[in-house]
VOVEX-650785 format. One record per atom (N, C-alpha, C): residue number from 0; residue in one letter; atom name; x, y, z. Coordinates in nm, 2 decimals. Example, Ala and Ser with C-alpha at 12.3 -4.5 7.8 and 13.67 -1.06 7.14 Angstrom:
BEGIN
0;A;N;1.32;-0.57;0.78;
0;A;CA;1.23;-0.45;0.78;
0;A;C;1.32;-0.33;0.78;
1;S;N;1.28;-0.22;0.71;
1;S;CA;1.37;-0.11;0.71;
1;S;C;1.29;0.00;0.79;
***
This chain:
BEGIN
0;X;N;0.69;-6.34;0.25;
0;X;CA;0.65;-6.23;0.33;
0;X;C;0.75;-6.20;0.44;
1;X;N;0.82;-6.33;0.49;
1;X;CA;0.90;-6.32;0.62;
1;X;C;1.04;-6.22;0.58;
2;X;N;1.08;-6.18;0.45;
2;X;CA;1.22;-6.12;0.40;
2;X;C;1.17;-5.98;0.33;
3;X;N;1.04;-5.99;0.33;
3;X;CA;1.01;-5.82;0.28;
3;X;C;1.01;-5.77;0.40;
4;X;N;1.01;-5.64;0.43;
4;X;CA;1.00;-5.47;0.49;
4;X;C;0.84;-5.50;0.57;
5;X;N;0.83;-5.46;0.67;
5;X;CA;0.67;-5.45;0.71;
5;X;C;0.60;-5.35;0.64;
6;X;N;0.68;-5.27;0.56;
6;X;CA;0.57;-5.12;0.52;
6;X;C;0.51;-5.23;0.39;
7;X;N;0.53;-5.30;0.32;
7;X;CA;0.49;-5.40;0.14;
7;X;C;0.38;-5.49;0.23;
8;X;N;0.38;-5.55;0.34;
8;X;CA;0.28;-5.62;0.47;
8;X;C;0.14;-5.56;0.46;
9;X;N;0.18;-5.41;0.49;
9;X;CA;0.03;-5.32;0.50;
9;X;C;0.00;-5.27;0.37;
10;X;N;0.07;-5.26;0.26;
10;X;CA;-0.05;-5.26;0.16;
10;X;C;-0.05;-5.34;0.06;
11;X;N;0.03;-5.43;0.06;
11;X;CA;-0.02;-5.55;-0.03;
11;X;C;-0.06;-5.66;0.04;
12;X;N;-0.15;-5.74;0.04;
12;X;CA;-0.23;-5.86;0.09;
12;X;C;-0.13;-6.00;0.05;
13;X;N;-0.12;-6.09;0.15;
13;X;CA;-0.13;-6.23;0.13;
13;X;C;-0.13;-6.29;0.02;
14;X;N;-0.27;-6.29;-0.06;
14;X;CA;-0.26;-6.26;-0.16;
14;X;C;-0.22;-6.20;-0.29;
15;X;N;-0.15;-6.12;-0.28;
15;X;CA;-0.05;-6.09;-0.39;
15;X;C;0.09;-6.15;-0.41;
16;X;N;0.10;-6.19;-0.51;
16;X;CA;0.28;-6.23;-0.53;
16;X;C;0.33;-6.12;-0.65;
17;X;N;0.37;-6.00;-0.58;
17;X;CA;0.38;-5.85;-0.65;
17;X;C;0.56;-5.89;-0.72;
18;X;N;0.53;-5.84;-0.85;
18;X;CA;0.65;-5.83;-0.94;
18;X;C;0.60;-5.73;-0.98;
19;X;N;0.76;-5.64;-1.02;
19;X;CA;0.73;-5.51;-1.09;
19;X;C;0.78;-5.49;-1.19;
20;X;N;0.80;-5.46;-1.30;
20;X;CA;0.86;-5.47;-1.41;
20;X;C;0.87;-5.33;-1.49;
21;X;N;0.99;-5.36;-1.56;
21;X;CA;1.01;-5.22;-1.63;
21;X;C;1.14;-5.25;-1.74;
22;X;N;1.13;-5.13;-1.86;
22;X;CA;1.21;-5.18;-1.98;
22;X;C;1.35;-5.09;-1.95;
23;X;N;1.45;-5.11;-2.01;
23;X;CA;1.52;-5.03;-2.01;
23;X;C;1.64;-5.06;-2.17;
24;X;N;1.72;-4.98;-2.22;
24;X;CA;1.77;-5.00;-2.32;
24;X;C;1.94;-5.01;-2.31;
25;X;N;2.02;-5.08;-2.40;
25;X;CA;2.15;-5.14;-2.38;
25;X;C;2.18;-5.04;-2.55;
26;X;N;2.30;-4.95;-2.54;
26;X;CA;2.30;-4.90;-2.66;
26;X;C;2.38;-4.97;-2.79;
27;X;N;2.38;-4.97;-2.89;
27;X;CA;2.38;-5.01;-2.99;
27;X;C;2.48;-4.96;-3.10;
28;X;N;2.61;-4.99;-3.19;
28;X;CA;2.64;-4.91;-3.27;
28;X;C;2.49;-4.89;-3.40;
29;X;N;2.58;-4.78;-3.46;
29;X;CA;2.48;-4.80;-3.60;
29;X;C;2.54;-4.91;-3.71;
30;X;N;2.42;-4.98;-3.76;
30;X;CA;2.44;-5.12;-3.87;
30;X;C;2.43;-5.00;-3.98;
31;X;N;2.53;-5.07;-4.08;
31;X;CA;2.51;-5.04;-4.21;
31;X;C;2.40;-5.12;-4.30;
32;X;N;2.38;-5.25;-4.22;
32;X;CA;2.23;-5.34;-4.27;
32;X;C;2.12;-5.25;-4.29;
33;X;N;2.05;-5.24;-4.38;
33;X;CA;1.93;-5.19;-4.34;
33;X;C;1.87;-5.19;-4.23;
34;X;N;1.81;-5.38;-4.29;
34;X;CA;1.76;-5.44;-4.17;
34;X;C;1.79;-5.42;-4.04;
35;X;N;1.92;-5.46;-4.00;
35;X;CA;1.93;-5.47;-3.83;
35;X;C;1.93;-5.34;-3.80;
36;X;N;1.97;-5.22;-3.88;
36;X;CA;1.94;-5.08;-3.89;
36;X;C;1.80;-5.05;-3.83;
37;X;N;1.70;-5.13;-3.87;
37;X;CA;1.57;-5.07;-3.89;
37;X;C;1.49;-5.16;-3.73;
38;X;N;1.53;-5.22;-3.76;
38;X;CA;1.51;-5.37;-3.68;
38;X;C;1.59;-5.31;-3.51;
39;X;N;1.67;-5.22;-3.47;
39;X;CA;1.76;-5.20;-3.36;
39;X;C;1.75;-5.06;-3.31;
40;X;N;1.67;-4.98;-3.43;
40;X;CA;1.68;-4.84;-3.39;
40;X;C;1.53;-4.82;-3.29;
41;X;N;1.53;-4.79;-3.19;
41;X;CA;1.46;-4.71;-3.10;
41;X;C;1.39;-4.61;-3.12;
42;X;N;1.27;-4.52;-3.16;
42;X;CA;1.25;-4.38;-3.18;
42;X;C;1.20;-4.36;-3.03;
43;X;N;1.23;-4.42;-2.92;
43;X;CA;1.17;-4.34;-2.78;
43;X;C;1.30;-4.35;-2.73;
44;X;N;1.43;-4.43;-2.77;
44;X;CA;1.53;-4.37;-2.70;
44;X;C;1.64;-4.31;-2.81;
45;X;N;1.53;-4.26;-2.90;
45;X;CA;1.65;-4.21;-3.02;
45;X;C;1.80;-4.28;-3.06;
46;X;N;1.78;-4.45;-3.07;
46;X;CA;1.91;-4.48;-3.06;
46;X;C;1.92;-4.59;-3.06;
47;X;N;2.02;-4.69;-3.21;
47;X;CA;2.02;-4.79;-3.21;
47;X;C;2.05;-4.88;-3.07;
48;X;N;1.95;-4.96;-3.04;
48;X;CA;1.98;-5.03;-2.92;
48;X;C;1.92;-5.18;-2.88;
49;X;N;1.96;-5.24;-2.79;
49;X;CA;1.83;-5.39;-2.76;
49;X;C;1.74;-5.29;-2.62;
50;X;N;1.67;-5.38;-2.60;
50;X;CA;1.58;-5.38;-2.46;
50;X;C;1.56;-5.47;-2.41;
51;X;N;1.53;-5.45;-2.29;
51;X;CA;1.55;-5.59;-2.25;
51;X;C;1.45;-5.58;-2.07;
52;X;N;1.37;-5.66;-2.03;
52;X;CA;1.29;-5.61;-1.91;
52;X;C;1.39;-5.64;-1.75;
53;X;N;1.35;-5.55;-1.70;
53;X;CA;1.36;-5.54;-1.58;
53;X;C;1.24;-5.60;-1.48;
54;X;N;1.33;-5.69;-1.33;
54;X;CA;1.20;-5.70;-1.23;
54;X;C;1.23;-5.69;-1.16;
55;X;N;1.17;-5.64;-1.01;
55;X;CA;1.21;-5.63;-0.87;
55;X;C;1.09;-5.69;-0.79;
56;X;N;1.12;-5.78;-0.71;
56;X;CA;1.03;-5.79;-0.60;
56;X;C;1.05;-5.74;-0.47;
57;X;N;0.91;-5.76;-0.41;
57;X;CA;0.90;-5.68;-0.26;
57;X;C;1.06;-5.74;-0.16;
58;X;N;1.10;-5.87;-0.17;
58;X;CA;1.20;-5.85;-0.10;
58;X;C;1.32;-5.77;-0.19;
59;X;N;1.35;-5.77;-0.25;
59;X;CA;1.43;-5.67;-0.30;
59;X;C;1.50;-5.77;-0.39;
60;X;N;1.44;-5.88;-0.44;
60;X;CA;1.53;-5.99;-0.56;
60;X;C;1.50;-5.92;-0.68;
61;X;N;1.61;-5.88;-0.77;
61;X;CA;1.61;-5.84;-0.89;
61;X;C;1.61;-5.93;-1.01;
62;X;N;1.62;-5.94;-1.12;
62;X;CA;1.67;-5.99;-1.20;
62;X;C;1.64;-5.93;-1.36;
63;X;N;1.66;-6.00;-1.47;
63;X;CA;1.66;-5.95;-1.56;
63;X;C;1.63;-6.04;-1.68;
64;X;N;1.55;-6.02;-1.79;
64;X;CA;1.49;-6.05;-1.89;
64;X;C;1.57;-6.06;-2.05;
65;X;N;1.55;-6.15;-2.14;
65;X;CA;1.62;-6.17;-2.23;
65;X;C;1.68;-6.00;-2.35;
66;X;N;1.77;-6.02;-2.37;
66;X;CA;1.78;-5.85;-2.47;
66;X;C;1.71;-5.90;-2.60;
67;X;N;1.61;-5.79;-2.68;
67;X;CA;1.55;-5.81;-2.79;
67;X;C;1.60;-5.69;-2.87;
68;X;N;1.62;-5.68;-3.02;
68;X;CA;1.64;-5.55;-3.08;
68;X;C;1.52;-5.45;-3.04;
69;X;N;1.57;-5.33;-3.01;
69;X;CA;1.50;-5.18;-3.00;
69;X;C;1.40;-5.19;-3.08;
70;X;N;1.41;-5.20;-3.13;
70;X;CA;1.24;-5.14;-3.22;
70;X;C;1.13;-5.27;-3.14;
71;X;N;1.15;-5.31;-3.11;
71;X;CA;1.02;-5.38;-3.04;
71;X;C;0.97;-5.27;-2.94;
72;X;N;0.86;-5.27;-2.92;
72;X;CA;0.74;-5.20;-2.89;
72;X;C;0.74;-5.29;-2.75;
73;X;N;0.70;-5.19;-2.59;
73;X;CA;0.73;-5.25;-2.51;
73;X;C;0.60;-5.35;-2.45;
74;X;N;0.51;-5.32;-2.54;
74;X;CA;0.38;-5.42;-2.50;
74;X;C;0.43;-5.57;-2.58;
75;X;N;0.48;-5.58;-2.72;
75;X;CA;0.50;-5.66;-2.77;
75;X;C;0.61;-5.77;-2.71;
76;X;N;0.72;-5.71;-2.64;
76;X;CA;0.82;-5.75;-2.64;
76;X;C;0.72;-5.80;-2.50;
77;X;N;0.63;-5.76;-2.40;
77;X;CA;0.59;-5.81;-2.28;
77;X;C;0.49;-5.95;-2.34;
78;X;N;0.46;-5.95;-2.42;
78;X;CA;0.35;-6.06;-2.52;
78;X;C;0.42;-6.14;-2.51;
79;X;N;0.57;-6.15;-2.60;
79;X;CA;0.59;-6.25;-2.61;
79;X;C;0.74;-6.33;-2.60;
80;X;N;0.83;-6.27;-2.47;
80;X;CA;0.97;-6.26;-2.42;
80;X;C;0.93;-6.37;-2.35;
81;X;N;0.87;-6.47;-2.28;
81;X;CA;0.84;-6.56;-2.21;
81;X;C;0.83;-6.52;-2.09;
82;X;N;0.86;-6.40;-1.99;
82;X;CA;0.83;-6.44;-1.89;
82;X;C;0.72;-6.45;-1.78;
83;X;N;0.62;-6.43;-1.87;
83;X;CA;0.51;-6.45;-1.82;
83;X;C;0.48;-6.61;-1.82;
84;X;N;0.51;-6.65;-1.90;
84;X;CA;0.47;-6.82;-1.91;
84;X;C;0.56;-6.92;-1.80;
85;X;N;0.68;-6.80;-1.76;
85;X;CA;0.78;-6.84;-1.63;
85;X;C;0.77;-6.84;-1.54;
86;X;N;0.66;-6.71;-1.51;
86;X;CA;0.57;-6.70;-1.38;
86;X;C;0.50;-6.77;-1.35;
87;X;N;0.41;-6.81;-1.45;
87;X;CA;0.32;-6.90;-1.45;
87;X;C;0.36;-7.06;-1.39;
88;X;N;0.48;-7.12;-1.46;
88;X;CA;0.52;-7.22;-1.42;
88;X;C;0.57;-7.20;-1.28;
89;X;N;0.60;-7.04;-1.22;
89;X;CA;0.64;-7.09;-1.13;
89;X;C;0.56;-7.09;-0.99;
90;X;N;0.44;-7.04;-1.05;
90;X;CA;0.32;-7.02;-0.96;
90;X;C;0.27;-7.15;-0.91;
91;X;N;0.27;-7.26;-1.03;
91;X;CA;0.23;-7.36;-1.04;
91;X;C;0.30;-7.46;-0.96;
92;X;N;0.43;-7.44;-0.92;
92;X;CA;0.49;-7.50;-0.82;
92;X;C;0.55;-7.47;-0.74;
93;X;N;0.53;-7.33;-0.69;
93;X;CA;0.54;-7.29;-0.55;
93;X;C;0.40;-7.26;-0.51;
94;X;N;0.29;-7.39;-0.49;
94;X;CA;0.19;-7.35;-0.41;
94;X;C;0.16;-7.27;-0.24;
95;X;N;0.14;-7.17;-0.22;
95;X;CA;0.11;-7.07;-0.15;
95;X;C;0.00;-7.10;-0.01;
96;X;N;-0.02;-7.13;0.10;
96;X;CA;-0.12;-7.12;0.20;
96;X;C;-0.14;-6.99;0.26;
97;X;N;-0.26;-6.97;0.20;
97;X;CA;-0.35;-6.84;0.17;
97;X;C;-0.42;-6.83;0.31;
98;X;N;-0.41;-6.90;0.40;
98;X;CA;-0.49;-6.86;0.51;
98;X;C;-0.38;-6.92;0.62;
99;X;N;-0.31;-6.88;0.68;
99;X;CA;-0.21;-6.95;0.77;
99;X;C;-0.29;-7.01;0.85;
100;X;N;-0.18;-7.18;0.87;
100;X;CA;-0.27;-7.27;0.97;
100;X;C;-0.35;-7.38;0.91;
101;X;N;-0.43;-7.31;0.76;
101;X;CA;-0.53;-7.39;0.71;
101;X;C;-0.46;-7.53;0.66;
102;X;N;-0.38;-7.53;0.64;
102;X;CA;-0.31;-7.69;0.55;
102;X;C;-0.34;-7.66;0.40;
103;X;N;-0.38;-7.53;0.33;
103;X;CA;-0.46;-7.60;0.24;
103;X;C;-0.34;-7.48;0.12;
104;X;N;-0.28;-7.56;0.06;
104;X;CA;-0.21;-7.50;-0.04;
104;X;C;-0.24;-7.44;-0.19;
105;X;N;-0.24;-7.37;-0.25;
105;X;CA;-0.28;-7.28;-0.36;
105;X;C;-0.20;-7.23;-0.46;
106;X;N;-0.26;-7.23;-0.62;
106;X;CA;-0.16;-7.19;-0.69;
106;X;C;-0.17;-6.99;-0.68;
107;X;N;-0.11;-6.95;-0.63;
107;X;CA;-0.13;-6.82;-0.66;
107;X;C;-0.05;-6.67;-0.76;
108;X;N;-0.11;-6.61;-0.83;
108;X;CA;-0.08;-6.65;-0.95;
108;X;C;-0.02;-6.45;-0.94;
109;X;N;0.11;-6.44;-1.02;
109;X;CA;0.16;-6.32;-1.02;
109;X;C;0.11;-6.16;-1.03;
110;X;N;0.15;-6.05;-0.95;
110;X;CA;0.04;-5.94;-1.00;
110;X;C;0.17;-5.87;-1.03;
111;X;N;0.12;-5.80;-1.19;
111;X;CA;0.23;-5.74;-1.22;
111;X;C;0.23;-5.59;-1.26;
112;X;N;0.31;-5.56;-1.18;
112;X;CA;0.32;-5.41;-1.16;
112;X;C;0.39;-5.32;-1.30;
113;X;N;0.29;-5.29;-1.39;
113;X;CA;0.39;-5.18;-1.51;
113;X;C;0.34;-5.03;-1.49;
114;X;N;0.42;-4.99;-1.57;
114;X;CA;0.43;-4.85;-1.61;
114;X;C;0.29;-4.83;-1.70;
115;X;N;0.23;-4.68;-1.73;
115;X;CA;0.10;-4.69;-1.82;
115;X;C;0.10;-4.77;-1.97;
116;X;N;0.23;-4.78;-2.00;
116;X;CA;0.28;-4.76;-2.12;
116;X;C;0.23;-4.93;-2.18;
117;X;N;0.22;-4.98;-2.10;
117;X;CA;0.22;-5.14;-2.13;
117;X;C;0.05;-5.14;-2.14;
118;X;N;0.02;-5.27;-2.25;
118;X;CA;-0.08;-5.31;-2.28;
118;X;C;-0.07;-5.45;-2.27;
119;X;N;-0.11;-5.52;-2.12;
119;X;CA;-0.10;-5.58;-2.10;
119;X;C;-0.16;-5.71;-1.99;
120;X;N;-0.29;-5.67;-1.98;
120;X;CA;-0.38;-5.69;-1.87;
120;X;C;-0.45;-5.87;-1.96;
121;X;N;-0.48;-5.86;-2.11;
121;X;CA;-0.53;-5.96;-2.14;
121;X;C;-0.45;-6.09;-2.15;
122;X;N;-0.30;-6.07;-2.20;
122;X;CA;-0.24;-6.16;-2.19;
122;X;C;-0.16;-6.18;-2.10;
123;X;N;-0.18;-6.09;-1.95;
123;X;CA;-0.09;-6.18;-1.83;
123;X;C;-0.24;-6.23;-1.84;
124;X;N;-0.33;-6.17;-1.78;
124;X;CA;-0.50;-6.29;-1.75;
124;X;C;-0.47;-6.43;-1.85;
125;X;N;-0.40;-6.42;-1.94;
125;X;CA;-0.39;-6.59;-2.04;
125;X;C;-0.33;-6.67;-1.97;
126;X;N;-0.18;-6.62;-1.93;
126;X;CA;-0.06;-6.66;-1.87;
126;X;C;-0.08;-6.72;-1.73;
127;X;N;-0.26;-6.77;-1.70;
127;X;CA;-0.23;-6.82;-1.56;
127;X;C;-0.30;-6.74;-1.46;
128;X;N;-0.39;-6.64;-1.56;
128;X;CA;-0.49;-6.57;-1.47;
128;X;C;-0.43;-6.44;-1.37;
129;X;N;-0.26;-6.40;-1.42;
129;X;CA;-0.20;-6.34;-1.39;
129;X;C;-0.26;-6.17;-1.36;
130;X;N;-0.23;-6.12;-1.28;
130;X;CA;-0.30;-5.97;-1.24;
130;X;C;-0.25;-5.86;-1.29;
131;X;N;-0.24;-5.77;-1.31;
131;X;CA;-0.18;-5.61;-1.35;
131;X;C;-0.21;-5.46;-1.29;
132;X;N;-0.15;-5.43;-1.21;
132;X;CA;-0.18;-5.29;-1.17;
132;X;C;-0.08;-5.24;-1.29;
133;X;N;-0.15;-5.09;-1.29;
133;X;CA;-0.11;-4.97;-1.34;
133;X;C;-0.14;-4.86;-1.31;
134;X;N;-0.07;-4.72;-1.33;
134;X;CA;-0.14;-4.62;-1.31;
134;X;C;-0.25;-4.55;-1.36;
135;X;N;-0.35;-4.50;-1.37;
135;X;CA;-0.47;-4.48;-1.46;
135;X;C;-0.39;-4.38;-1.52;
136;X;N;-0.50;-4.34;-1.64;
136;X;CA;-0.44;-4.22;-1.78;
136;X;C;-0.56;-4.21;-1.84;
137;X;N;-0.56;-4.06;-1.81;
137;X;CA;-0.68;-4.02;-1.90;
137;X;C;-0.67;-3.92;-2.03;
138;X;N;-0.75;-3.93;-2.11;
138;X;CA;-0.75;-3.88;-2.28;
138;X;C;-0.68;-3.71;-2.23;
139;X;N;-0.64;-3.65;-2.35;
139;X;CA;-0.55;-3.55;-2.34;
139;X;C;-0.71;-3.44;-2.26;
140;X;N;-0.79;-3.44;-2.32;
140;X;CA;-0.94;-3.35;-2.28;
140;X;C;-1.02;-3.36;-2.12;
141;X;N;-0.96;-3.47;-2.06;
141;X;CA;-1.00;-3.53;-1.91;
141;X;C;-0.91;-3.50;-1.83;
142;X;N;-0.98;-3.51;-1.71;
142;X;CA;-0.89;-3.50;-1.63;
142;X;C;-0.93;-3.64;-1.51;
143;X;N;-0.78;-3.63;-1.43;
143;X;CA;-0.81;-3.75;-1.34;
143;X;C;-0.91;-3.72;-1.20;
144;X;N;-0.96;-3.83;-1.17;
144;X;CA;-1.09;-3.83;-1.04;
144;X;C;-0.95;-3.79;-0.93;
145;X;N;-0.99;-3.76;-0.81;
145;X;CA;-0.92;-3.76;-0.69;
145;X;C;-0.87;-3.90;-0.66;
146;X;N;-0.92;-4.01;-0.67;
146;X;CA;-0.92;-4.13;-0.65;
146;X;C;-0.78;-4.25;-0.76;
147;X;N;-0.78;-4.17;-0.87;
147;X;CA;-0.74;-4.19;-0.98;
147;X;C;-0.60;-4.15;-0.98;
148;X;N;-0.61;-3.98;-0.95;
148;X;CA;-0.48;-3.94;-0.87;
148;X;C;-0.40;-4.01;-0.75;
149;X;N;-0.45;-4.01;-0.66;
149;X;CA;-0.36;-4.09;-0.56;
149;X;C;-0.36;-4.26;-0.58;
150;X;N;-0.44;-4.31;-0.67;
150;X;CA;-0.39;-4.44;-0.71;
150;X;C;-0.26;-4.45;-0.80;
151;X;N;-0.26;-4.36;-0.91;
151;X;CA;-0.14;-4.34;-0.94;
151;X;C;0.00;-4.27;-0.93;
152;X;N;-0.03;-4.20;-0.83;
152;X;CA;0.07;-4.17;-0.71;
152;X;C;0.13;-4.25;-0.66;
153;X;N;0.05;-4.41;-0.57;
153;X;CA;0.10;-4.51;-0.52;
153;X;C;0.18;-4.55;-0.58;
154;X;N;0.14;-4.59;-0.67;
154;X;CA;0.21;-4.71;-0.81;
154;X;C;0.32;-4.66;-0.86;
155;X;N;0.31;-4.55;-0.86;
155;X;CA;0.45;-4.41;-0.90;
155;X;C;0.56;-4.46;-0.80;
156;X;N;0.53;-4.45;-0.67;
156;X;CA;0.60;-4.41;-0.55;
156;X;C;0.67;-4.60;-0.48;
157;X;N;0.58;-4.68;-0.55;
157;X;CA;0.62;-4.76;-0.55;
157;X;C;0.70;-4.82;-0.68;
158;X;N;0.67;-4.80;-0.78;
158;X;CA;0.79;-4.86;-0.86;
158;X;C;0.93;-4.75;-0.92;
159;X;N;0.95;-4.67;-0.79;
159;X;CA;1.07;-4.59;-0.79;
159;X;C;1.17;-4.69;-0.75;
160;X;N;1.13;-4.82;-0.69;
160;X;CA;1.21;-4.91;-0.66;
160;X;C;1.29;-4.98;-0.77;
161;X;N;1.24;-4.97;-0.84;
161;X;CA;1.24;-5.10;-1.03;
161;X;C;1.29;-5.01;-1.07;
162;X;N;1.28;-4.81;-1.09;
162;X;CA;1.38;-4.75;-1.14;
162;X;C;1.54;-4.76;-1.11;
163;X;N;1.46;-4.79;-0.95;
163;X;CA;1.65;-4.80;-0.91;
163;X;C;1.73;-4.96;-0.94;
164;X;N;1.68;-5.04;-0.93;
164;X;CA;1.68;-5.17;-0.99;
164;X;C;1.74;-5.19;-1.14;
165;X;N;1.69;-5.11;-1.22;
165;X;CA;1.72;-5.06;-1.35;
165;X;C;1.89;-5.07;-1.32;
166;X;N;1.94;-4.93;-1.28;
166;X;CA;2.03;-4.84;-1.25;
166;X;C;2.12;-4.98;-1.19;
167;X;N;2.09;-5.07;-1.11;
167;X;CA;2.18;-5.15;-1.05;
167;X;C;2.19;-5.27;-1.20;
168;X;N;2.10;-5.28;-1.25;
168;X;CA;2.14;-5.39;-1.36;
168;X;C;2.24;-5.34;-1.48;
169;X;N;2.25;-5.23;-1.43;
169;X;CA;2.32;-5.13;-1.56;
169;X;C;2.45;-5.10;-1.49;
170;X;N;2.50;-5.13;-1.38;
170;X;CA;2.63;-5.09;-1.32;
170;X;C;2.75;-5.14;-1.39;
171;X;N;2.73;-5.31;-1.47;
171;X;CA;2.87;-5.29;-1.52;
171;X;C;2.89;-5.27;-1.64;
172;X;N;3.03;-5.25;-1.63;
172;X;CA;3.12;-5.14;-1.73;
172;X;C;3.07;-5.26;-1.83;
173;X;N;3.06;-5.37;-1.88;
173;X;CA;3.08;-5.41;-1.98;
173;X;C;2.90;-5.36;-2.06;
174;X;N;2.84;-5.37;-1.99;
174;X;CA;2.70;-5.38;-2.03;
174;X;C;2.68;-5.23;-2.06;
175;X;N;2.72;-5.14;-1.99;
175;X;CA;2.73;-5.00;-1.98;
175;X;C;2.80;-4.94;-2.13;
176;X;N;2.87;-5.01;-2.17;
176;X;CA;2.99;-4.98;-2.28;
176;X;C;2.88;-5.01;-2.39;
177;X;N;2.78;-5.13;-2.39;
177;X;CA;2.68;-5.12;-2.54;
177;X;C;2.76;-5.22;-2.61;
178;X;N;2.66;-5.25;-2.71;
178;X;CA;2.74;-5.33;-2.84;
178;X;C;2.78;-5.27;-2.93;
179;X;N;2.90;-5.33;-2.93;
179;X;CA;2.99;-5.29;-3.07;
179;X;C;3.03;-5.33;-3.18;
180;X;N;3.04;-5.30;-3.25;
180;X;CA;3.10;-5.36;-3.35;
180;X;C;3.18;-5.53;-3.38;
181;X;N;3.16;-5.60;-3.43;
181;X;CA;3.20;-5.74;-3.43;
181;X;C;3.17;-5.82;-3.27;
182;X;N;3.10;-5.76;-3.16;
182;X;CA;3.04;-5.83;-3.04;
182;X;C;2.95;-5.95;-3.10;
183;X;N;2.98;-6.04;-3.04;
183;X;CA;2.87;-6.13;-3.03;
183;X;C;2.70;-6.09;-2.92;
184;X;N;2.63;-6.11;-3.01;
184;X;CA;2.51;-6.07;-2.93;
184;X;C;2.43;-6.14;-2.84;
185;X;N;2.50;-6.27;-2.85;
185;X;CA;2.46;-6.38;-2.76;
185;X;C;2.57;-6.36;-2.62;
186;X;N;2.66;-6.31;-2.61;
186;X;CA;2.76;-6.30;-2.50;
186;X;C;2.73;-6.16;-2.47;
187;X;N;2.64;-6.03;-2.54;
187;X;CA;2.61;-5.96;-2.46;
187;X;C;2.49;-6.01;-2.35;
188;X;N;2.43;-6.10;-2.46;
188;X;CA;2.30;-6.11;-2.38;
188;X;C;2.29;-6.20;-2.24;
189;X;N;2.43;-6.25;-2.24;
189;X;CA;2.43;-6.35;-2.14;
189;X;C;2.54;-6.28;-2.04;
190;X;N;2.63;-6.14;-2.04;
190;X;CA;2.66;-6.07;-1.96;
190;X;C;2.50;-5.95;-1.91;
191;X;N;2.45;-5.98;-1.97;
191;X;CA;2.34;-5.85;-1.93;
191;X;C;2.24;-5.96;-1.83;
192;X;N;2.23;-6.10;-1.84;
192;X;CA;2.11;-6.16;-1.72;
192;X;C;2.20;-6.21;-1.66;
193;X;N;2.36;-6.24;-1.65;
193;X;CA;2.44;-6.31;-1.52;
193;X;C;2.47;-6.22;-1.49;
194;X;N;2.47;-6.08;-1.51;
194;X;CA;2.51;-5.96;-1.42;
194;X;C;2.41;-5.93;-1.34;
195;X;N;2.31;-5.91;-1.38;
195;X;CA;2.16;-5.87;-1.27;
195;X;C;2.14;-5.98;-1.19;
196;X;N;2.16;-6.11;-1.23;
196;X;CA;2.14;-6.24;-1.11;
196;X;C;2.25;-6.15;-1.00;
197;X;N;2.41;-6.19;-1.04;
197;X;CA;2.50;-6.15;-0.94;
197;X;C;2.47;-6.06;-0.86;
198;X;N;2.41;-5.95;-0.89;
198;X;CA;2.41;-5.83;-0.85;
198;X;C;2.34;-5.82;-0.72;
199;X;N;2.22;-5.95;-0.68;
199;X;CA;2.18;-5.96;-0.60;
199;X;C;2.27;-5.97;-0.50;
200;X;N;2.39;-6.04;-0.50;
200;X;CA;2.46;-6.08;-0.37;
200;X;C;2.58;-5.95;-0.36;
201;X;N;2.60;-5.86;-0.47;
201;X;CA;2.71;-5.75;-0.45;
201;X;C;2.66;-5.61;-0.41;
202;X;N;2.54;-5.59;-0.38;
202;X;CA;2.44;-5.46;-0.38;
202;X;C;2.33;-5.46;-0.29;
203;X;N;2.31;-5.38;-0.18;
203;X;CA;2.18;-5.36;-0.14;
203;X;C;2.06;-5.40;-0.16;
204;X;N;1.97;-5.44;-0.11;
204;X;CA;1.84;-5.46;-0.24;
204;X;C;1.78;-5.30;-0.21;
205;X;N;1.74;-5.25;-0.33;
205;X;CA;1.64;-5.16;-0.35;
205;X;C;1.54;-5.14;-0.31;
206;X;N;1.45;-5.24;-0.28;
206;X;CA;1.35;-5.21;-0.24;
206;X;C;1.33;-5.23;-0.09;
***
C-alpha cells in the first residue's frame, strides 16, 4: 500500500490485493496447416494470432502471461494458463496483517479485476478463494439500474490503466513485428514475458 497513489487507498480496502487483468493479441502469419490454421486464427481479432494475458497492479507493476494460440476463448485460456494457481501460491506466502499493529498475519487472497467478457468468478473462488470484480451486463431487452451504471463506470475508469499497460507490453519492435514464418515460438514467447518484466524499469508505471 506504501508504493501505490493515495487515490487506490480510498477505494480499495486493506483488504484487497487488486490485480487487473486483460487479453491482448501478438499477430500471426497465415499456416498452410490446417490445424495450426484453425488452431491460431482469432474471429474477434480477425487474424491468425497467439494471446496471451496482461496484469497491472495498483502500484503500477506490470507483467505478462504465457502466449497461447488465438483461437482460445478468453475464459478458457483464464481456466487454465496457470496464473491463478500463481497467485494463489503467492498469496500463501506473502502472509498480509489485516489490522495494523495486530501481530496477526493472513493469507489474503487475490481480487481480480476483468473485463465483462470473462467467465470467471468460479474458478478464481477454486484457486484460493480468489475474488472477481466486473462490470455488470444486462440482456439485450434490459436495461442497467443507476447503481449498475456507475459500478461499471468505476471498473471502466479504472482498468484504463491495464489498457495502457497493454500498449507498454507491446512497445517492442520485435514483439510488435508478430510471428513469422520459420520463428521459433518458444523465443517469441520468451521475448513477449522478458519484455513486460523489463519494461517495469524502462517506463513510467501506468497506473
Amino acid at each position: 500500500m506504501a508504493i501505490r497513489k493515495p487515490k487506490w487507498n480510498d477505494k480499495y480496502t486493506r483488504s484487497q490485493r487488486i490485480v487487473m487483468w486483460d487479453m491482448t493479441n501478438i499477430k500471426a502469419y497465415g499456416f498452410s496447416d490446417a490445424n495450426l490454421q484453425r488452431l491460431t486464427y482469432s474471429k474477434y481479432y480477425n487474424q491468425n494470432c497467439f494471446k496471451g494475458g496482461v496484469f497491472v497492479q495498483l502500484c503500477g507493476w506490470l507483467g505478462a502471461a504465457e502466449l497461447w494460440p488465438g483461437g482460445v476463448s478468453d475464459s478458457d485460456y483464464n481456466k487454465r494458463e496457470g496464473y491463478l494457481n500463481c497467485q494463489n501460491n503467492f498469496a500463501k506466502s506473502d502472509l498480509v496483517e489485516l489490522v495494523a499493529g495486530s501481530g496477526l498475519f493472513e493469507v489474503l487472497p487475490f481480487t481480480n479485476v476483468y473485463d465483462k467478457g470473462y467467465r470467471a468468478k468460479t474458478i478464481a473462488w477454486k484457486c484460493g478463494r480468489q475474488h472477481v470484480i466486473q462490470p455488470d451486463w444486462a440482456e439485450s431487452d434490459k436495461h442497467f439500474s443507476r447503481s449498475q451504471t456507475l459500478r461499471s463506470a468505476s471498473i471502466a475508469t479504472d482498468r484504463s490503466g491495464n489498457e495502457r499497460g497493454v500498449k507498454v507490453c507491446k512497445r517492442s519492435w520485435f514483439v510488435t513485428r508478430g510471428f513469422t514464418p520459420n520463428m521459433s515460438p518458444t523465443l517469441m514467447n520468451n521475448a513477449w514475458t522478458t519484455w513486460s518484466f523489463q519494461a517495469n524499469f524502462m517506463f513510467n508505471p501506468v497506473l
